[in-house]
TIMISE-543863 format. One record per residue (C-alpha): x, y, z. Coordinates in Angstrom, 3 decimals. Example, Ala and Ser with C-alpha at 12.3 -4.5 7.8 and 13.67 -1.06 7.14 Angstrom:
# TIMISE-543863
{px=12.300 | py=-4.500 | pz=7.800} $
{px=13.670 | py=-1.060 | pz=7.140} $
***
This chain:
# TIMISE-543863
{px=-144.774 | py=-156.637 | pz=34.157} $
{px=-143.073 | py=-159.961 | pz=32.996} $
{px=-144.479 | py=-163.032 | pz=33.896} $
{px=-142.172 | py=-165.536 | pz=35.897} $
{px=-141.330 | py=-168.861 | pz=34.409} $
{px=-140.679 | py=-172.073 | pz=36.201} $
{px=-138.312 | py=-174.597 | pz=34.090} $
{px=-138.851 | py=-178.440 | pz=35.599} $
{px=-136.373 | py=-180.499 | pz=33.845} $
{px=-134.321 | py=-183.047 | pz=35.348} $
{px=-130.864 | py=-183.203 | pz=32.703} $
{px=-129.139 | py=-180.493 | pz=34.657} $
{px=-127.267 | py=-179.462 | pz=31.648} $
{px=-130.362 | py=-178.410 | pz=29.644} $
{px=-132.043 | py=-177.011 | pz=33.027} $
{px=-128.963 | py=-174.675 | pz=32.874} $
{px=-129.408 | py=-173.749 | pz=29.427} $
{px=-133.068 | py=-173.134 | pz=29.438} $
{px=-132.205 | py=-170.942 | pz=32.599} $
{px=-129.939 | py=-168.812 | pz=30.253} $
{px=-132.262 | py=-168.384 | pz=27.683} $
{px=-134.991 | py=-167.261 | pz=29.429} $
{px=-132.927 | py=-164.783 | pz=31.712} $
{px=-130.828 | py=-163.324 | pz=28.788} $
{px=-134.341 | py=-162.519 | pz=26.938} $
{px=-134.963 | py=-160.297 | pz=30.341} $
{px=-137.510 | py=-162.684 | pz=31.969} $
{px=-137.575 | py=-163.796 | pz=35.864} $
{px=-137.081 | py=-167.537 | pz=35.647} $
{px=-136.898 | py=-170.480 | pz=38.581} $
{px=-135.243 | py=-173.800 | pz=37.941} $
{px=-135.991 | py=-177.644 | pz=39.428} $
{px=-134.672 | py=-180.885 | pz=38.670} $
{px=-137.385 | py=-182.558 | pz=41.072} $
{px=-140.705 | py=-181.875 | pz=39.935} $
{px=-141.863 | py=-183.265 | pz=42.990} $
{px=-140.218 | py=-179.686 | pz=44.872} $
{px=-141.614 | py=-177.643 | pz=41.969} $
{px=-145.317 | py=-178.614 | pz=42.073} $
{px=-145.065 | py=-178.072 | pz=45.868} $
{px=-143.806 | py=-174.025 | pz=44.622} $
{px=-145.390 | py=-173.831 | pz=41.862} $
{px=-149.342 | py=-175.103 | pz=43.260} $
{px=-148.606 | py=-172.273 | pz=46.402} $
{px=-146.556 | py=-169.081 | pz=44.439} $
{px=-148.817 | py=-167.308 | pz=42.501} $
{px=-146.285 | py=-165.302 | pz=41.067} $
{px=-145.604 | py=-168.105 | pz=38.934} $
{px=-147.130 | py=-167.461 | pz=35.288} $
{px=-145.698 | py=-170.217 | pz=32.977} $
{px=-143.971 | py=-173.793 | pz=33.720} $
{px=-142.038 | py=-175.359 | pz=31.467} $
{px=-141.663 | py=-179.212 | pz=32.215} $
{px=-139.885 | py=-181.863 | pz=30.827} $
{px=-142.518 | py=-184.948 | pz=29.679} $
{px=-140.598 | py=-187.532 | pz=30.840} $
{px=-139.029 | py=-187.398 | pz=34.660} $
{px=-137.929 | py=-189.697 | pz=36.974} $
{px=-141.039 | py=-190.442 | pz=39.779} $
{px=-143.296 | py=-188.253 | pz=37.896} $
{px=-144.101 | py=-187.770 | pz=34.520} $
{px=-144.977 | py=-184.141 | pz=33.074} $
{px=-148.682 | py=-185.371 | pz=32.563} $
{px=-149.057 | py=-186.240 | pz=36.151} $
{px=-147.114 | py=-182.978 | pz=37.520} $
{px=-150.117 | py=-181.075 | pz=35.413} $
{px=-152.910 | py=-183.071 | pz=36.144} $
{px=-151.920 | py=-182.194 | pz=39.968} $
{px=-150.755 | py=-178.884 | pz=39.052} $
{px=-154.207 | py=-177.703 | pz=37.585} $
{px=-156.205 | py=-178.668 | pz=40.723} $
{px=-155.090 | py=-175.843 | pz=42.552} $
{px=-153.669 | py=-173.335 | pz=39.413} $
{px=-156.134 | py=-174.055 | pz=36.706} $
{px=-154.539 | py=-170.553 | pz=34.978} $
{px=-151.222 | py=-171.388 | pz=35.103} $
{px=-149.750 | py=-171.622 | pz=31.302} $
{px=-147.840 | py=-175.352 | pz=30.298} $
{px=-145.274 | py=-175.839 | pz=27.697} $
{px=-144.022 | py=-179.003 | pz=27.213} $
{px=-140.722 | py=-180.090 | pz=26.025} $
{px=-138.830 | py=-183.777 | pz=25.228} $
{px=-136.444 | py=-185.595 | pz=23.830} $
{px=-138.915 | py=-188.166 | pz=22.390} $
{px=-142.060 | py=-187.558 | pz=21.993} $
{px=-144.694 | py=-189.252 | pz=19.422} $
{px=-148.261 | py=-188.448 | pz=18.239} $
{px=-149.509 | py=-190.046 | pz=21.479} $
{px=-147.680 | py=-187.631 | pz=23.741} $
{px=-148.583 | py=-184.713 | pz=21.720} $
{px=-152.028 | py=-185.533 | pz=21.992} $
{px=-151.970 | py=-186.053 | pz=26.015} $
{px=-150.557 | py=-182.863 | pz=26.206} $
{px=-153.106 | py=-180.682 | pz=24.345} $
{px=-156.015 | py=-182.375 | pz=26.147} $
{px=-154.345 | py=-180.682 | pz=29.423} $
{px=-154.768 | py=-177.358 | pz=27.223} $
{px=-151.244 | py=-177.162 | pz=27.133} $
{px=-149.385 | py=-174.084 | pz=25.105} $
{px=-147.189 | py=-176.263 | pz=23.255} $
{px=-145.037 | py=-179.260 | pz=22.587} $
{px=-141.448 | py=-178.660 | pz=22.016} $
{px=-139.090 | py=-181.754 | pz=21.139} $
{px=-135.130 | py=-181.242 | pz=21.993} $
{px=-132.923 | py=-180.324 | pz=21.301} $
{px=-135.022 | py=-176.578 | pz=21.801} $
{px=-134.453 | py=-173.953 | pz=19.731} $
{px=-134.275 | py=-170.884 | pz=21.650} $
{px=-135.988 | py=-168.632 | pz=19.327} $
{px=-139.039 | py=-170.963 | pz=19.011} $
{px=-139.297 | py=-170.616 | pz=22.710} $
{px=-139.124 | py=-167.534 | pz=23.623} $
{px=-141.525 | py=-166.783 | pz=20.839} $
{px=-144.051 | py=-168.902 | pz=22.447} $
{px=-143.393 | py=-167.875 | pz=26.234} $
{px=-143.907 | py=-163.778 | pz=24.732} $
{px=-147.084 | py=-165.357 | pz=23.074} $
{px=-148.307 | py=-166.628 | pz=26.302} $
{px=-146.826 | py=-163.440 | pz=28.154} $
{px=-149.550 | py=-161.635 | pz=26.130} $
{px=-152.311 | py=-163.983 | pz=26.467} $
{px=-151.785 | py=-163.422 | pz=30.688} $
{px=-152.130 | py=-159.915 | pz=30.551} $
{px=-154.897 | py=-160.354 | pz=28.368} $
{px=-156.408 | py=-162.310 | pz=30.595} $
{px=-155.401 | py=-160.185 | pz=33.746} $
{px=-156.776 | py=-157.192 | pz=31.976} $
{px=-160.103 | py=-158.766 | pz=31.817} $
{px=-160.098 | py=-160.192 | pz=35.120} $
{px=-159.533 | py=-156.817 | pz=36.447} $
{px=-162.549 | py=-156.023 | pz=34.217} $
{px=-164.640 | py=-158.663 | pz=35.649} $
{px=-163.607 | py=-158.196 | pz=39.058} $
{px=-164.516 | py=-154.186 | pz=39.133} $
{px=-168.204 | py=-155.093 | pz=37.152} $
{px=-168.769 | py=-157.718 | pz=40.168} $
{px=-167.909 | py=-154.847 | pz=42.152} $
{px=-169.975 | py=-152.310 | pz=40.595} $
{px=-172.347 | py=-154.645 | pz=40.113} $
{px=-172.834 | py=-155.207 | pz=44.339} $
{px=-172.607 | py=-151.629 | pz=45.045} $
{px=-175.345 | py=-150.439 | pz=42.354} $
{px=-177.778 | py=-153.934 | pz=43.824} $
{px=-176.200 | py=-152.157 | pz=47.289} $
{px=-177.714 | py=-148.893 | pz=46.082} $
{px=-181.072 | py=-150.078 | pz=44.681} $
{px=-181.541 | py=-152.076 | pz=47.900} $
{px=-181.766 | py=-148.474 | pz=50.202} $
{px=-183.264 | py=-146.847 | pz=46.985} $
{px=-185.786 | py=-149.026 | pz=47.160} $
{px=-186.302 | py=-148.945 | pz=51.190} $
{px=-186.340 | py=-145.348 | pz=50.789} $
{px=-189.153 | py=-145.701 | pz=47.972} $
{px=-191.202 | py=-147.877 | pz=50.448} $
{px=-190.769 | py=-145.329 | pz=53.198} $
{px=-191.512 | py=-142.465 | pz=50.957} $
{px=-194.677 | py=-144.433 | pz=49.334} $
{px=-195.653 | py=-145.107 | pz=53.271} $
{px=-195.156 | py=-141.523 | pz=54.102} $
{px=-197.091 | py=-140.193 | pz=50.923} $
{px=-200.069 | py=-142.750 | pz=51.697} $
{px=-199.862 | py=-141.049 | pz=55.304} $
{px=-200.410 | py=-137.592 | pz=53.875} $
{px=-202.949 | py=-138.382 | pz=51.482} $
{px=-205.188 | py=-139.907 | pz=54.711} $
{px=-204.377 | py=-136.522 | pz=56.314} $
{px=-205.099 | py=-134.618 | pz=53.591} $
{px=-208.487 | py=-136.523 | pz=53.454} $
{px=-208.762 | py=-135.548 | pz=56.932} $
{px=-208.041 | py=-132.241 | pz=56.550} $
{px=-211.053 | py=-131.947 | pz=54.052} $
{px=-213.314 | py=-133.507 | pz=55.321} $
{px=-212.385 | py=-131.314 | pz=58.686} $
{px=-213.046 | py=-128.183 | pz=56.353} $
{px=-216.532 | py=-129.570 | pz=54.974} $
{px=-217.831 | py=-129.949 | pz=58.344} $
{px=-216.569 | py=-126.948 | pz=59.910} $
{px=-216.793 | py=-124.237 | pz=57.003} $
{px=-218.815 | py=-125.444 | pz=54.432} $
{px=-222.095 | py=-126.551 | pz=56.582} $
{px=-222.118 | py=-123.402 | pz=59.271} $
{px=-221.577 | py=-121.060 | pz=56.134} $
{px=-224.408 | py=-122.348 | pz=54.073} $
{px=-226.804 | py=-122.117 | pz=57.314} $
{px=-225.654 | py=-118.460 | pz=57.094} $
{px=-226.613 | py=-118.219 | pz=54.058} $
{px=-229.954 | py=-119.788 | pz=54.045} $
{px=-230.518 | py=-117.253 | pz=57.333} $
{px=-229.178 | py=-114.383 | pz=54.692} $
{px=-231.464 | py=-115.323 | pz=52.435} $
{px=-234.638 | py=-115.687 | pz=54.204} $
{px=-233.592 | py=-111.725 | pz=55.564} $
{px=-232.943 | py=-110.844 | pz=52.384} $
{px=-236.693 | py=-112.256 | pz=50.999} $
{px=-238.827 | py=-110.946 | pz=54.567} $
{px=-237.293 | py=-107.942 | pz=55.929} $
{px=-238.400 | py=-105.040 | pz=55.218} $
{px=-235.315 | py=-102.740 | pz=55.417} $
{px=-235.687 | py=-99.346 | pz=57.154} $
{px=-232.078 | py=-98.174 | pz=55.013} $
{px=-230.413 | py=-98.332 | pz=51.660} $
{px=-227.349 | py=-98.973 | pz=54.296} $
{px=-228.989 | py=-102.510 | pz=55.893} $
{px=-229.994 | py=-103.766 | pz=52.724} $
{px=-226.275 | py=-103.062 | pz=51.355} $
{px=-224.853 | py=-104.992 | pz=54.671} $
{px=-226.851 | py=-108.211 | pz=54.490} $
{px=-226.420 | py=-108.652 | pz=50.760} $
{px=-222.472 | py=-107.914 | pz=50.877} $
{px=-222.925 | py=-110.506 | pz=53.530} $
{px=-224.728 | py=-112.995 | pz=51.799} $
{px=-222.279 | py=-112.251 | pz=48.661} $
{px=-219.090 | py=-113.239 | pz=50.981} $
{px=-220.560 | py=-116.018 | pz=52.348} $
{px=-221.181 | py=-117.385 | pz=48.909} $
{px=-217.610 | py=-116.735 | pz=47.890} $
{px=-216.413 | py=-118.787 | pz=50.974} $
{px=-218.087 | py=-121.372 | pz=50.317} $
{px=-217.174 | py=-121.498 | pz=46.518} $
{px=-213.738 | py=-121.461 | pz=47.854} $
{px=-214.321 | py=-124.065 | pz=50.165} $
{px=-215.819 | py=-125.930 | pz=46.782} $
{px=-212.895 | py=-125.399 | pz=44.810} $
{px=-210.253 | py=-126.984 | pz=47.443} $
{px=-212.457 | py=-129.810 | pz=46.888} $
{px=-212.187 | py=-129.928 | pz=44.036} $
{px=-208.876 | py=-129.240 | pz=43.386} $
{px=-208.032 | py=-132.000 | pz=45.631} $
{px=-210.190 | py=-134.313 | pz=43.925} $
{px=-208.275 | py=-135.774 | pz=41.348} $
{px=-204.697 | py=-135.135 | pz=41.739} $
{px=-203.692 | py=-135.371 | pz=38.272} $
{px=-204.351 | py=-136.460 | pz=34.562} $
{px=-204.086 | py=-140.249 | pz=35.097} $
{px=-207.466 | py=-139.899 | pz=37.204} $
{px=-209.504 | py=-138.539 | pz=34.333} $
{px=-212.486 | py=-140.181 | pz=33.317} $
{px=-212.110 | py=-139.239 | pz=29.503} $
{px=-215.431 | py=-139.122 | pz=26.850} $
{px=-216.262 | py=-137.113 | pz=24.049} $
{px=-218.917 | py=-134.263 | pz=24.331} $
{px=-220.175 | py=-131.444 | pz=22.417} $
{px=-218.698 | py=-128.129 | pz=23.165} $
{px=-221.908 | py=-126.634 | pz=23.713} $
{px=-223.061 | py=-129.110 | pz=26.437} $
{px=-219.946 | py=-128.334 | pz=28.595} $
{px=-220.483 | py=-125.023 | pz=28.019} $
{px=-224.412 | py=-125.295 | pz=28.922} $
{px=-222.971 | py=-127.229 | pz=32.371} $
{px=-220.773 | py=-124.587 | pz=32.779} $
{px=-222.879 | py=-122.084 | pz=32.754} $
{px=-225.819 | py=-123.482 | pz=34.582} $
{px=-222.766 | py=-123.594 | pz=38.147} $
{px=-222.945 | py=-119.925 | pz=37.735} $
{px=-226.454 | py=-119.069 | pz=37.233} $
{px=-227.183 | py=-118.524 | pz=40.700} $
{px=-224.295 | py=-115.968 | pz=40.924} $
{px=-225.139 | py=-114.179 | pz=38.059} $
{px=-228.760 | py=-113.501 | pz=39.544} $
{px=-227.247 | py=-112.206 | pz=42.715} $
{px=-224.777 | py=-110.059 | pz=40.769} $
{px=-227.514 | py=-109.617 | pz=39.014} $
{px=-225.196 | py=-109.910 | pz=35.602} $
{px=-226.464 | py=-111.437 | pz=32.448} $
{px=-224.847 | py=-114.567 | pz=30.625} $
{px=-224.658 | py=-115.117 | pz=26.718} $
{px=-223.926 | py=-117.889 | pz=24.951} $
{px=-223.124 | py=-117.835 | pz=21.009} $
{px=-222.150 | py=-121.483 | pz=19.725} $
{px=-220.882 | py=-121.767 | pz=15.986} $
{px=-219.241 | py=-125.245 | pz=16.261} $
{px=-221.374 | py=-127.911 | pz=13.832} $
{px=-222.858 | py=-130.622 | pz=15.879} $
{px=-220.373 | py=-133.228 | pz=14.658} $
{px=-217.313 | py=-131.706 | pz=16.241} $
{px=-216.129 | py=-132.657 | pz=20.022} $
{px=-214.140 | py=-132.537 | pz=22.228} $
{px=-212.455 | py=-135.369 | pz=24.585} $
{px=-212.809 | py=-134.260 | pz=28.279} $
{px=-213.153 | py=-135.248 | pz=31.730} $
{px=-216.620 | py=-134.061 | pz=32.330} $
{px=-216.647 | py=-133.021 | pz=35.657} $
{px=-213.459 | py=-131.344 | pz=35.810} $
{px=-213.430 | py=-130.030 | pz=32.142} $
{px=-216.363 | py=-128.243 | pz=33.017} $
{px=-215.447 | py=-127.061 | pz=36.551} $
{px=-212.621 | py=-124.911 | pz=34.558} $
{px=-214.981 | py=-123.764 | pz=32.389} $
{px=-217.078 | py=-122.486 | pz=34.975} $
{px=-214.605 | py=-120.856 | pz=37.637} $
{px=-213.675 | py=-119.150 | pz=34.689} $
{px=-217.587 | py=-117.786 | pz=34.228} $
{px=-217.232 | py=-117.083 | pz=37.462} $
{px=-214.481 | py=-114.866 | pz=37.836} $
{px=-216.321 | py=-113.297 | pz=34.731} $
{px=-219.394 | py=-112.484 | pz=36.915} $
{px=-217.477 | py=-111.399 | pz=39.813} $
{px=-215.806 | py=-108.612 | pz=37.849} $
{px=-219.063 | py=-107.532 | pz=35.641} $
{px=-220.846 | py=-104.207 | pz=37.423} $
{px=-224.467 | py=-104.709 | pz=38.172} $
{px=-226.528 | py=-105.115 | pz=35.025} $
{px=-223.096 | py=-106.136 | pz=33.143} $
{px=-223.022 | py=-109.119 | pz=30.754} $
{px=-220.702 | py=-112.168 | pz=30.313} $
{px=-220.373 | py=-113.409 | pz=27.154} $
{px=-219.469 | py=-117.123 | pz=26.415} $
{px=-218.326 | py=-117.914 | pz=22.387} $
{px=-217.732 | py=-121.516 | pz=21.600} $
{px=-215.751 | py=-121.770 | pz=17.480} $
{px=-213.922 | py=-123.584 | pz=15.528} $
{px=-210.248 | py=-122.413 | pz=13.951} $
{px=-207.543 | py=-124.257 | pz=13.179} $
{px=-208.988 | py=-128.013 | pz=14.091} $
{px=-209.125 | py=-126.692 | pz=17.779} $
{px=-212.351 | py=-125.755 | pz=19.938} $
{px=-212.037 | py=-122.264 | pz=21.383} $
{px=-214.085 | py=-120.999 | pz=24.001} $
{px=-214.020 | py=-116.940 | pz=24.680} $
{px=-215.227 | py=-115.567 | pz=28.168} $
{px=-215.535 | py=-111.958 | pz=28.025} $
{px=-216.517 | py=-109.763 | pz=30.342} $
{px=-217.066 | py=-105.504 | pz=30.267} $
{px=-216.716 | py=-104.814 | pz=33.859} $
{px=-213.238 | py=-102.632 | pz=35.183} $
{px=-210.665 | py=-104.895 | pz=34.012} $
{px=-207.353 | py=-105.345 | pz=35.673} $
{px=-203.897 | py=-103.581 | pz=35.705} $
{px=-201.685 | py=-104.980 | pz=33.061} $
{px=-198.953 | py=-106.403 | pz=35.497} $
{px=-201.767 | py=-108.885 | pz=36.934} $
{px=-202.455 | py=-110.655 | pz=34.116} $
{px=-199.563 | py=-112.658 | pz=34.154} $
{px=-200.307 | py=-113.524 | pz=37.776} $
{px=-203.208 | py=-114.535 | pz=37.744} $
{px=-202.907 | py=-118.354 | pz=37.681} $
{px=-201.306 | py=-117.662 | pz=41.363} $
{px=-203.340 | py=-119.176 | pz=43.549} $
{px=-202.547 | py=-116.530 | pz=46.375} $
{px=-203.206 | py=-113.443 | pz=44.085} $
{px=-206.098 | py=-111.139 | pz=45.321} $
{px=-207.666 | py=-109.207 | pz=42.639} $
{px=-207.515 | py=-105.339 | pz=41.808} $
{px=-209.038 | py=-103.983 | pz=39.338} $
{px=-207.297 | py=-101.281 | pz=36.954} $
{px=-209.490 | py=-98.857 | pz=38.771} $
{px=-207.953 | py=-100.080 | pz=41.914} $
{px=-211.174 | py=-101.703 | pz=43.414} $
{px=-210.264 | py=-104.413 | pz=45.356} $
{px=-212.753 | py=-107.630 | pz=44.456} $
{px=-213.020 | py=-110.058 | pz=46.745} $
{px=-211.714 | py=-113.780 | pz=46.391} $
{px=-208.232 | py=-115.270 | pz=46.144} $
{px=-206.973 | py=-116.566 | pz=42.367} $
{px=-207.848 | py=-120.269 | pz=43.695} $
{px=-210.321 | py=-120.687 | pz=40.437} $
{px=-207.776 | py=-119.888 | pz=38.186} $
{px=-204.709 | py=-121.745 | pz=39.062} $
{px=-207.473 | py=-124.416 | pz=38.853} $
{px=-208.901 | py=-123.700 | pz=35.292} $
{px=-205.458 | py=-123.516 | pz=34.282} $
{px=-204.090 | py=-126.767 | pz=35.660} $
{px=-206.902 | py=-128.551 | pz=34.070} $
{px=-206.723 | py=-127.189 | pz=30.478} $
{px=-203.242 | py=-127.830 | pz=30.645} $
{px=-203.928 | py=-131.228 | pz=31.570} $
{px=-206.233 | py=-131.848 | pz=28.666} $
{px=-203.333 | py=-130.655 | pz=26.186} $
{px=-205.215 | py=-127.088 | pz=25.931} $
{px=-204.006 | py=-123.652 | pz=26.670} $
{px=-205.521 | py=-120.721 | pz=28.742} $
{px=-204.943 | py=-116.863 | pz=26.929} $
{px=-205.974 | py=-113.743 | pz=29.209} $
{px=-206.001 | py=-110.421 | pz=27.607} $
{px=-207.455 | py=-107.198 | pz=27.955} $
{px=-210.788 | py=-106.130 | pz=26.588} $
{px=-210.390 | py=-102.533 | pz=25.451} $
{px=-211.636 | py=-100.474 | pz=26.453} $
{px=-212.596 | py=-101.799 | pz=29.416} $
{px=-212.983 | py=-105.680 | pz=30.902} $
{px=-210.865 | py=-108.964 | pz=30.449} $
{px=-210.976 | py=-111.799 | pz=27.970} $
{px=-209.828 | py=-115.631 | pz=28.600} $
{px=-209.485 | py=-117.634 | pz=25.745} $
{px=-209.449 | py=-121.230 | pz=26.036} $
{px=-208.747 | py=-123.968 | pz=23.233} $
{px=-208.566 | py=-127.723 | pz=22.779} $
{px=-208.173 | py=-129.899 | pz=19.990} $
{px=-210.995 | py=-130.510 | pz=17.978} $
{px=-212.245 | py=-134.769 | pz=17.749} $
***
């Protein structure tokens, strides 16, 4: 669109002819010979893009129409003409930014050369208005955004905090209420199992199945603990050990369930003693041992578990192997599922959800390691675990 052009010049003749100009070159043009009636237009239309005023006017001189003028339309463009002008007028004139100082008589191509120049330099300036005007918008709405982003955050964060006491709850809940009647079981169990002098093969079997249940509930009472515990890698407590010593930790968790299962545990270490690894202690070595431990609880009676610590490849890998049934091919890759009962390939059922697992796995992922399952042919499993070597 064209911008509208107010001519302020009080020789009605040349008003007349500056009116001609300006509307023959296709532009929408308003004429005064009172500049007093054309500042009142020209401060309140904003249609009004470019004035062109005489300098010198009868009651008001061009400078003091603009100086008024710009106090309520500091964008409106200014091109000054007369009949004449000196240096001094000239230089009034550009310290009011105007666009230019014509002196008469005008020539028309000069002019409308400078009001197409200043035609472009408005919708210049529109355009980036417009520009302006939608980042302020943006701008509100995004801070509009954030603001309920961030009330949502703070509700969420509330919420989350609420859970996490619950969850403590919860735990503490199953502690009391599973973990300390089971373990009085046990002890009773135990005592039985040490004093009584069975009259059957057939009591002896029931108290020590039994006692064997009640330790797995409370190992699985253990391992929501500890799975619980700490939540994720950022709550590792990080140091460097020797492979064999979190093996030897390990290993020592599952002693007592190897003597009930009455399975035997080797361990074969052919990692120098400089080598280590950089592990949480604690929980490095809890997936290490649920790992034994599912071992053990798959070994037949008078089986053994073997535990191989090497090094290949600047990585630490420690090899579990076990000789008992083994599992059906299709389990293996389900066994990091922490609801996944266990069947052997001989279809025994073994007691114990996949709990340790999903928790071995989760950790050794967590210390940048990887957890490999395979069958041990002919018969039993293998999990292969490796780190990087420090």
């Amino acid at each position: 669109m064209r911008p509208c052009i107010m001519v302020i010049e009080d020789d009605e003749p040349t008003a007349h002819e500056l009116t001609e100009i300006i509307i023959a070159d296709g532009y929408n043009c308003v004429t005064y010979l009172s500049p007093v009636e054309a500042l009142s237009r020209a401060s309140n239309d904003q249609s009004i893009d470019i004035v062109i005023t005489d300098f010198r006017m009868p009651g008001c001189d061009g400078i003091s129409f603009v100086t008024t003028l710009r106090e309520k339309r500091s964008d409106i463009r200014v091109i000054f003409i007369s009949g004449n002008a000196d240096k001094s007028h000239v230089a009034d004139a550009m310290l009011l930014d105007a666009s230019a100082f014509l002196e008469k008589p005008i020539c028309p191509t000069r002019l409308m050369d400078l009001v197409r120049i200043e035609g472009d330099r408005i919708k210049s300036d529109t355009a980036r208005r417009q520009v302006y005007e939608e980042m302020v918008e943006n701008t509100r709405r995004l801070s509009s955004e954030l603001s309920g982003a961030r009330t949502e955050l703070e509700r969420q964060k509330f919420d989350v905090k609420a859970a996490d006491i619950a969850k403590r709850d919860f735990l503490r809940l199953i502690n009391h209420e599973l973990r300390t009647p089971l373990n009085a079981v046990i002890g009773g169990l135990s005592i039985l199992d040490d004093n009584w002098d069975y009259s059957s093969p057939q009591t002896s079997k029931i108290v020590e199945v039994s006692y064997s249940n009640a330790v797995v509930l409370v190992n699985m009472v253990d391992q929501i603990l500890q799975l619980t515990e700490r939540q994720d890698a950022s709550q590792y407590i990080y140091e460097k050990m020797s492979p064999i010593d979190v093996v030897n930790l390990a290993v020592l968790g599952c002693t007592e369930m190897a003597r009930r299962s009455r399975v035997t545990i080797d361990i074969n270490n052919t990692v120098l003693e400089n080598t280590h690894i950089e592990v949480d202690r604690v929980c490095f070595s809890l997936a290490l041992k649920l790992i034994i431990e599912n071992a053990v609880k798959f070994s037949d009676e008078g089986g053994r578990v073997d535990v191989t610590v090497e090094y290949i490849d600047e990585k630490v890998q420690f090899v579990i192997s076990d000789r008992g049934p083994g599992m059906k091919e299709t389990q293996i890759d389900e066994l990091s599922d922490p609801s996944c009962y266990m069947i052997t390939k001989c279809d025994e059922f073994r007691p114990g959800l996949g709990i340790g697992l999903s928790l071995s796995q989760r950790i050794i992922i967590e210390h940048t390691g990887q957890l490999i399952i395979y069958m041990n042919e002919p018969t039993g499993t293998v999990c292969l675990v490796s780190l990087p070597a420090k």
